[in-house]
N, C-alpha and C positions, 0 to 999 in steps of 0.2 A: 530098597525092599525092607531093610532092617528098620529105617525111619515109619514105612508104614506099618508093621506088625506092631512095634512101638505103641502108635497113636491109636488103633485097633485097640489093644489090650488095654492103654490109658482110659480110653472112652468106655470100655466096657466096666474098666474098675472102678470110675469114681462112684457110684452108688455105696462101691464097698470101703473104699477112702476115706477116711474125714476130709473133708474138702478144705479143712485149714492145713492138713500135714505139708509141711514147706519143702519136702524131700520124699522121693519112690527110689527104688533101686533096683536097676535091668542087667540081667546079666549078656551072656553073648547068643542066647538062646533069643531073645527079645521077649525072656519072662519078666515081669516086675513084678518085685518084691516091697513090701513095705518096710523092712527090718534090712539093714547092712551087711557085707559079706563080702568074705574075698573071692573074685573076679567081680561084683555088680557095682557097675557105674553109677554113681548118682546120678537123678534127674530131677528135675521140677518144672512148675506149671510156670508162665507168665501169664499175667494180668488179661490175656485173652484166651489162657487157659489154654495154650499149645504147652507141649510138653520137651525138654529140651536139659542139654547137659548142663551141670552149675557151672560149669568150667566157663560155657560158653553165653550164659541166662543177657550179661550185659550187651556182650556185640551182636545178638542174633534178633536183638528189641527192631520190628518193622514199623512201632508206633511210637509216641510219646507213652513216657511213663504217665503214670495217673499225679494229679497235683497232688499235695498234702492234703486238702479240703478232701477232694475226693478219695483219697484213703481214710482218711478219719471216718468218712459217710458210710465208705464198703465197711469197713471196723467194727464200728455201729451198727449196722442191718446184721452184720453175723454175730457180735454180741446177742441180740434179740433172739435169736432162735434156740429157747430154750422152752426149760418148765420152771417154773418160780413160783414159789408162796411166802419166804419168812422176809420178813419185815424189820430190814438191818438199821433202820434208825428205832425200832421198839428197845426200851431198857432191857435188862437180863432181871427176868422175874426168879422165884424159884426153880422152875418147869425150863428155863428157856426164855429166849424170845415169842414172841407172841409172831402169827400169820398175816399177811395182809388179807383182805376179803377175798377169797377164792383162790384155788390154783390155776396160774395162769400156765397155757401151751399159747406156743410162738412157734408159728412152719417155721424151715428154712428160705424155703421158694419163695415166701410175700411177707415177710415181719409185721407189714400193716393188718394182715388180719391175725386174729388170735382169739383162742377160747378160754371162757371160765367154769368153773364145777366149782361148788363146794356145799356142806352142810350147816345145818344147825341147827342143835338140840338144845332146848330146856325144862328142866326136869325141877318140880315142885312136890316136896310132900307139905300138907296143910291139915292143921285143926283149926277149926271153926267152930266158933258159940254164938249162937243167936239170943240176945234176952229180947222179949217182949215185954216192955214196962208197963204195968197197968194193966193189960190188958186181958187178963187172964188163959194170953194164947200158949198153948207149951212152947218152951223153950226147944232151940233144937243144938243139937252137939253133935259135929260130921269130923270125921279125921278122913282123908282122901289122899291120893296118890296117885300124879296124872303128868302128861307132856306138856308143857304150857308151849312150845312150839317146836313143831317136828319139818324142815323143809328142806327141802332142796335145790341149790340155787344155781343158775345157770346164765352166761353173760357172751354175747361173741361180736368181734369186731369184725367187720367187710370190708374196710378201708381207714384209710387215714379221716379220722373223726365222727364216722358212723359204727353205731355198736345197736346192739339189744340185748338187755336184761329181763331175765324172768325169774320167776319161783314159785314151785310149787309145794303147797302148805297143807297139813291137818292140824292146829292148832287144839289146845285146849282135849287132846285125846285122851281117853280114859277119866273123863272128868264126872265127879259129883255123882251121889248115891248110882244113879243111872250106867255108870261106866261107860257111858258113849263113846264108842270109836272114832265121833266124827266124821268129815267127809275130805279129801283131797279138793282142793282148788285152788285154782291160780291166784298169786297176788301182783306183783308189780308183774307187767307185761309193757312195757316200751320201748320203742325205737328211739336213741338218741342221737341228733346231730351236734357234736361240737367244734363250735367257732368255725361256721361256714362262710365266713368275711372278715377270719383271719382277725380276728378280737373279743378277747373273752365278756365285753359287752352283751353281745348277742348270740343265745343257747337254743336249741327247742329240744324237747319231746314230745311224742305222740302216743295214741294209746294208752296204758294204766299206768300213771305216774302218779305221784303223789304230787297231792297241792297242800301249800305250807299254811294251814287253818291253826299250824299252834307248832310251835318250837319241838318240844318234845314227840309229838307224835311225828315228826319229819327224820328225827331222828333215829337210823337202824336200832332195830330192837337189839340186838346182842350185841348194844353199845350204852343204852342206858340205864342209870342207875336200880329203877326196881321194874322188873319185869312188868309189873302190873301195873299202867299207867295212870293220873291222877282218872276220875270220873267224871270230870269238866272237862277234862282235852278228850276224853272219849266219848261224850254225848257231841264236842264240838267235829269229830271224826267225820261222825254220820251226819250233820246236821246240814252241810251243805252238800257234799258229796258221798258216793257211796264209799265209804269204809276209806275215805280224801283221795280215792284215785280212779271213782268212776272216768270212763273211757272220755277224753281232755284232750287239746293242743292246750300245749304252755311254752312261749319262753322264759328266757332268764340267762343273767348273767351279770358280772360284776366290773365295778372298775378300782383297781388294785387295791381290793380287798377291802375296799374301803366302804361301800355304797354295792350292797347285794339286792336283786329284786325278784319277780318271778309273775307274770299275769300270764291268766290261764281262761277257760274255758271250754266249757263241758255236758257230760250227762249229770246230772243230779243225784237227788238221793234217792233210798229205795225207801219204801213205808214198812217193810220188814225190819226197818233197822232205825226210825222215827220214835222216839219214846217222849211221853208227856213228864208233868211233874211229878209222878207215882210210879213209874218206872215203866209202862207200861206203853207196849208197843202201837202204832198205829193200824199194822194191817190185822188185828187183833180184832176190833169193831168196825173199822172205817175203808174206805179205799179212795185211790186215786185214779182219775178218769185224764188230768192234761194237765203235763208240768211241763215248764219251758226250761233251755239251758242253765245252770250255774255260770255265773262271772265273777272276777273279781281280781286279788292282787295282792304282794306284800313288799316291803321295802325294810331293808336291815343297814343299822348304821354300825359302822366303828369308829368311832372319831378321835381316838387319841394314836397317836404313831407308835409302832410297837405295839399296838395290842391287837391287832387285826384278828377277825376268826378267819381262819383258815381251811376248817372243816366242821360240819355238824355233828356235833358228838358229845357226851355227857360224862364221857372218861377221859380223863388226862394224862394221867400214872403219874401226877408230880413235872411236869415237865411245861414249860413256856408259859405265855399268857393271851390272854386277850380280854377285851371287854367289846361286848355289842348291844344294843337296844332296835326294836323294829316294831312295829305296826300294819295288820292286815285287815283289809276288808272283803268280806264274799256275801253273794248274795242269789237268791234263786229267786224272778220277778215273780213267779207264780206257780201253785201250787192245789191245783183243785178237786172235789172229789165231795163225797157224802158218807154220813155215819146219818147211823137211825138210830131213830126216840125209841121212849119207851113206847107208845103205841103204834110201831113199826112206820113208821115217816121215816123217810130220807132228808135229812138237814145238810145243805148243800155249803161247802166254804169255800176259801181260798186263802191259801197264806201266803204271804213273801216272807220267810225264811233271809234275814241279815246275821251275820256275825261281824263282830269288831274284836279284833283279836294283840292285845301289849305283851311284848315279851321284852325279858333283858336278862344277860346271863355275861359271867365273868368268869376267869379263874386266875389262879396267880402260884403256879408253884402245884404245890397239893393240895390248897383251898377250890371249890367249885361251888358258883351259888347260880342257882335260877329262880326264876318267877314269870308267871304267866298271870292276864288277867281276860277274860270271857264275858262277852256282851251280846246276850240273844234276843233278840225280836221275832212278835209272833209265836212265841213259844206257847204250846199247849198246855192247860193246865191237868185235863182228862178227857180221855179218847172216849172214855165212857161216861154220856153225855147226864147219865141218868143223875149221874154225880152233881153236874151245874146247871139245873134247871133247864133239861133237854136242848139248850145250845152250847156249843162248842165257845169256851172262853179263852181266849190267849191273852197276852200280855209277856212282859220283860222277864227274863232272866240274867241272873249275872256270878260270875262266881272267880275264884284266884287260887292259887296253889304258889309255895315256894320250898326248893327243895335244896338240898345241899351235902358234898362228900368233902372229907378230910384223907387221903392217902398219904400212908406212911412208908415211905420205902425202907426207912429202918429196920421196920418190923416184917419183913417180906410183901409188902403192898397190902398191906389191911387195912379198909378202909371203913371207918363210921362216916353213916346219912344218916339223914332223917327229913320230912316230907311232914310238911302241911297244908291241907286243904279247907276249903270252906265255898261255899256254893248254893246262894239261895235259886232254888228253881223254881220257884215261881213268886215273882214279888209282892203280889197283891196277897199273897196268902198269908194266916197267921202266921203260921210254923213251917217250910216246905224247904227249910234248911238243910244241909249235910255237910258234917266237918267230919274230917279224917285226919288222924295224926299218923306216921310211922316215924319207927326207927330200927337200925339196923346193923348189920357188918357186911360188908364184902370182900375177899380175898380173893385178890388178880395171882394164881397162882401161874398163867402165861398170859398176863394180859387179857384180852377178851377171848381168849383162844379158847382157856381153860378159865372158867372160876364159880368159887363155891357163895352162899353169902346166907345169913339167916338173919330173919326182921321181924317184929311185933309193930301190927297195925290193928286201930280200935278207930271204928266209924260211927257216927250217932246221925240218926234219921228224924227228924220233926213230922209231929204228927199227920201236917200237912203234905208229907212226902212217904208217906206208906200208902199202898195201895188200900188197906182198910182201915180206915182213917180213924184218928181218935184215939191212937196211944203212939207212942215211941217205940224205937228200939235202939239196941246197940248190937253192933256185929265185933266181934274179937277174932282176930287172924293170929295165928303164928308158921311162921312160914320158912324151910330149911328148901334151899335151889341150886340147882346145877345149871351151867352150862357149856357148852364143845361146840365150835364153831371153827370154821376156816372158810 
């Protein structure tokens, strides 16, 4: 009787238990106690979780013990069931260690699944000078103060290699004379399968994933050097896909580090988000009646031993090396629709939309350099046709950027960049050039957790590349940024 009010009382406590405590203690009442005391017996659980005196735990075993393997396995499963975010091989910044991306929860009951939460803010104040050269247009001069991205990020596993991540995003809030609030909406939305045949060869995702149209932009924002990405990898963005993750299957995966790849396939781009060589949108004059999928693909090498990339990322804090080089192609076969003349005709097209996209990027230490090179086809010169003899003219574009950090851990992780660009958008044209220089500081005060940074960038536009054509400009940034991320 004593044996069963025992296992009664056992069974009803272990919610209240930590299921690891290796000892309870009963007295002659058949209460148990979790804390020690004179008259209560010690007790504990065996391996099939009957409850039983220490005295007697070995000779009352009616099974085999569990092997070494399989303790290590149970060990393992109940290590996992926690909550975790700091990222114990991150250096010791000022602040701390830096977080891994999200905080993760792990049940008890299934280790295999688990969930992720976390944020991330960045915050810009900016002065901006516009000259207009020649052209006798005023000059303008804006100081602004706004969110350059406000989100919140959400990730969850259902089993051993299927998860989904999402986030939801107002970007660019409170931006520009206007103070725009912006609007909420989803950005990454996809279901992942990893290594469903047991080899990281073979990956997929589904839904809004990103496709690798350009190094940098694959890379998490509150990981790359200047928040505000070159203006070639961001026309390349939209160019085949919407915003690189209209809704796609893609696989991907690698073989030991050496040889990464990723071919995809998808919805295309939007024409709210098509801009000509003047900056100027397509659903502005034009629209689209019948586009067919995006295809295409990228392949990244690392070919010396030891330098493997391991992860996409444009911060290092000083730490390992690697070197990679890689080459993509994408493409959308077709593209159709009409912009009207000037004496209201509808002028009917069709574009195929190619990109050819080189990258290569290194680091070594606290040196980090990249380069990217951009090759478009079919590119619009103006949407507004009035501009070139009431048809619609395309032709090439082409354009590069190379950017580069030096981190000092000396000096609490301060780090000098600097970025150059250059980008003719449209080649047939005289002038439809734009070259942009920056440089700047960043200070990793917890790694990407925490860090502040301030840069001066100056852009010059070719005549051929202003919307009202016939004079230049230059734009002048100076730009102090925050960001808080986990």
């Amino acid at each position: 009787m004593k044996k069963v009010i025992i296992s009664t009382i056992a069974a009803m406590a272990i919610g209240a238990v930590n299921i690891n405590a290796a000892t309870v203690y009963v007295d002659s009442k058949g209460q148990m106690f979790i804390t020690p005391s004179e008259g209560r017996v010690p007790y504990t659980f065996t391996d099939k979780m009957e409850l039983v005196p220490v005295s007697q735990k070995d000779i009352t075993y009616s099974t085999p013990k569990l092997s070494q393997d399989k303790k290590e396995i149970k060990q393992e499963l109940l290590s996992k069931s926690k909550i975790t975010i700091m990222d114990k091989n991150s250096p010791d910044f000022l602040l701390g260690k830096q977080t891994h991306i999200n905080m993760k929860f792990v049940p008890e009951d299934n280790p295999d699944m688990w969930l992720k939460i976390g944020v991330r803010v960045q915050g810009t104040m900016e002065s901006k000078q516009v000259d207009y050269k020649g052209s006798g247009k005023l000059d303008e001069d804006l100081n602004d103060a706004y969110l350059r991205r406000v989100r919140l990020e959400i990730a969850a596993g259902f089993g051993y290699g299927i998860s989904f991540v999402m986030d939801i995003r107002n970007d660019k809030s409170n931006y520009g004379i206007e103070n725009d609030e912006g609007n909420f909406n989803v950005g990454d939305a996809y279901l992942k399968i990893k290594k469903p045949f047991d080899t990281s060869l073979i990956n997929f995702k589904l839904y809004r994933a990103k496709i690798d149209v350009s190094r940098t932009e694959t890379v998490k924002s509150a990981r790359v050097i200047a928040y505000d990405r070159p203006y070639v990898a961001d026309i390349a963005a939209q160019y085949i896909s919407f915003n690189r993750r209209g809704a796609n299957i893609q696989m991907y995966g690698d073989y030991e580090k050496k040889i990464h790849y990723q071919v995809a396939f998808g919805s295309a781009t939007s024409p709210n988000k098509i801009k000509d060589a003047i900056d100027s949108k397509q659903s502005s004059v034009a629209n689209v009646s019948n586009q067919s999928f995006f295809y295409g693909g990228k392949i990244i090498l690392s070919p010396f031993d030891g330098w493997e990339e391991t992860s996409r990322t444009e911060s290092y804090f000083g730490k390992g090396k690697h070197f990679s080089v890689g080459a993509g192609y994408w493409v959308v076969p077709s593209m159709e629709g009409t912009v009207t003349n000037l004496v209201g005709n509808d002028v009917k097209y069709d574009l195929k939309h190619k990109l050819i996209n080189l990258e290569a990027s290194m680091h070594y230490k606290g040196l980090f350099l990249q380069a990217e090179y951009f090759k478009f086809e079919d590119f619009v010169q103006s949407w507004d046709i009035s501009k070139t003899g009431n048809q619609l003219v395309t032709g090439d574009s082409s354009g590069w950027y190379v950017t580069g950090e030096y981190v000092i851990p000396e000096l609490g992780y301060i780090a000098p960049f600097f970025r150059y660009e250059n980008h003719d958008r449209f080649e047939k044209a005289n002038d439809a050039t734009v070259t942009s220089a920056m440089g700047g500081l960043n200070w990793y005060l917890k790694g990407n957790t925490i860090k502040a940074g301030v840069y001066y960038q100056k852009d010059n536009y070719g005549e051929d590349a202003v919307s009202n054509s016939g004079y230049e400009k230059d734009v002048e940034y100076f730009r102090l940024t925050s960001q808080f991320f986990f």
